[in-house]
C-alpha positions as CSV (number, residue, x, y, z in Angstrom):
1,X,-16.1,-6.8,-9.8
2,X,-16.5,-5.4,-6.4
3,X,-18.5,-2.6,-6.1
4,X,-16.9,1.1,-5.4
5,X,-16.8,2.3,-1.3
6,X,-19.0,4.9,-1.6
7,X,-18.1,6.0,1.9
8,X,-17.6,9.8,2.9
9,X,-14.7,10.6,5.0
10,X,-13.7,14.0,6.0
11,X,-10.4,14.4,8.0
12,X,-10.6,13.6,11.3
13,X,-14.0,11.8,11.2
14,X,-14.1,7.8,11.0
15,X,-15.7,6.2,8.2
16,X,-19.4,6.0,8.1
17,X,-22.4,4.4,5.8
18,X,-25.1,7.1,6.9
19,X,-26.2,9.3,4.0
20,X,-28.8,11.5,3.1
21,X,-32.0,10.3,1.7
22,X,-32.3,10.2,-2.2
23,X,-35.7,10.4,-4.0
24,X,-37.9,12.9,-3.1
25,X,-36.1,14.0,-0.4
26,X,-33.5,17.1,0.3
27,X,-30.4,16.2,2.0
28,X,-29.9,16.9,5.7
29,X,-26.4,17.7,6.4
30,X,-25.5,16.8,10.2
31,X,-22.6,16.8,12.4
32,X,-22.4,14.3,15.1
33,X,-19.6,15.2,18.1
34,X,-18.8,13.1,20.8
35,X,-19.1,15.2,24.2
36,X,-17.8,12.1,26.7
37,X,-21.1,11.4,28.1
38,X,-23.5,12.1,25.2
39,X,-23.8,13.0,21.9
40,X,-24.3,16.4,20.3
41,X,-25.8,16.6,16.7
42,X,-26.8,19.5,14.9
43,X,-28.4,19.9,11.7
44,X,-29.0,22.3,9.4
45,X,-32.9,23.3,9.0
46,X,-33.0,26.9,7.8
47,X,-36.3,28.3,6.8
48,X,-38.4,25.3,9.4
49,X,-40.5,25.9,11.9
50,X,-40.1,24.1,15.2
51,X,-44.0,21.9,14.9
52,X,-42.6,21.0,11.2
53,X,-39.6,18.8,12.5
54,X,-40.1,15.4,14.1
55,X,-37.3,13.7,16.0
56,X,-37.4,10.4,17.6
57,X,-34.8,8.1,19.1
58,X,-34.7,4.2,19.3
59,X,-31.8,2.1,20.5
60,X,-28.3,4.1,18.5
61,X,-30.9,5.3,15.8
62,X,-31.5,8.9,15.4
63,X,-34.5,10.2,13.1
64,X,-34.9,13.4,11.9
65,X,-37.9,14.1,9.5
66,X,-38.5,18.1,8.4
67,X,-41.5,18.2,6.7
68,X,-42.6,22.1,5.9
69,X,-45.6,23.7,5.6
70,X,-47.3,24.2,1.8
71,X,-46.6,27.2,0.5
72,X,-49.5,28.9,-1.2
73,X,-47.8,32.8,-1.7
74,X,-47.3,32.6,-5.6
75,X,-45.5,30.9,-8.3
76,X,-42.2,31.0,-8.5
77,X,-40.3,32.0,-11.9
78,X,-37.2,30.2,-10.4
79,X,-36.3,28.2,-7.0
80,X,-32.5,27.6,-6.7
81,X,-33.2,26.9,-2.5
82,X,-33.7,23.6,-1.6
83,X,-37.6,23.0,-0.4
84,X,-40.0,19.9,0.2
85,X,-39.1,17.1,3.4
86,X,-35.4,16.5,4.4
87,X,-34.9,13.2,6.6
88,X,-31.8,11.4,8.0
89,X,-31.5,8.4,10.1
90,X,-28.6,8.5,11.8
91,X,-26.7,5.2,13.3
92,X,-25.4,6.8,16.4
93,X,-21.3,4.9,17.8
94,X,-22.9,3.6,20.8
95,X,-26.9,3.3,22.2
96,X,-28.3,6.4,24.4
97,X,-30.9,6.9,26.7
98,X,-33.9,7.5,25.0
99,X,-35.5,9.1,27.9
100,X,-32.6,11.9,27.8
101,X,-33.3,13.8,24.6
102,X,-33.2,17.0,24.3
103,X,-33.8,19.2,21.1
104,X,-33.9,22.9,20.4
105,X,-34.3,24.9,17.4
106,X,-32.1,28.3,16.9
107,X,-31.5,30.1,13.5
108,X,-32.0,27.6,11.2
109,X,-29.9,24.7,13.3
110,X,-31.6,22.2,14.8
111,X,-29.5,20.7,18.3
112,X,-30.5,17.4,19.7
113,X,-28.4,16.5,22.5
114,X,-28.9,12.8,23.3
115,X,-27.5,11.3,26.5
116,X,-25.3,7.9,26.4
117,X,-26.8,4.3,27.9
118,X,-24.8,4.1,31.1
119,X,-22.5,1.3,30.6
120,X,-22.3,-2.0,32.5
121,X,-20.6,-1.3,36.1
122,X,-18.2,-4.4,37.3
123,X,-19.3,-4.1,41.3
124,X,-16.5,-4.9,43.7
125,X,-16.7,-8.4,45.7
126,X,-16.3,-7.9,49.3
């Protein structure tokens, strides 16, 4: 018996095998738009500081690891908010530049903005 697509699909989005971590990790929910000539992702990080989030690129991979800080202010008599690490890998449509990435940090949303490989140019025989 074939196993069951286990696939998210929202409306308007195209099918994709990306999910969040299980295990010991939180999930990282992220949005990935298509802005012509890069990619914008954002991904919600509330309650992070900026040195407890690593990013790094490679090829179409995208890795976001959000490891906090221990907390040491008391014990809790009950914790409904997610806490501990929170990664993704994310298989981006096409490959980007990895040497133009850009990431900023703003109220708990973390933007990475990640420029597209320039493609193949057919040049013009004179």
């Amino acid at each position: 018996m074939p196993k069951p697509d286990r696939t998210r699909q929202t409306p308007g989005s195209t099918r994709t095998r990306d999910r969040p971590t299980n295990g010991e990790t939180a999930a990282l929910p992220v949005d990935v738009a298509d802005r012509g000539d890069r990619f914008l992702v954002s991904a919600d990080l509330p309650g992070f500081r900026t040195q407890d989030i690593d990013v790094t690129v490679r090829k179409d991979r995208l890795r976001i690891v959000a490891d906090p800080a221990e907390e040491t202010d008391g014990t809790y008599r009950r914790r409904e908010r997610g806490s501990g690490t929170r990664r993704r890998v994310i298989r981006l449509p096409e490959p980007v530049d990895e040497k133009h990435v850009s990431a900023s940090y703003t109220d708990g949303i973390l933007w990475i903005t990640l420029k597209k490989r320039a493609q193949p140019k057919r040049v013009e025989i004179q």
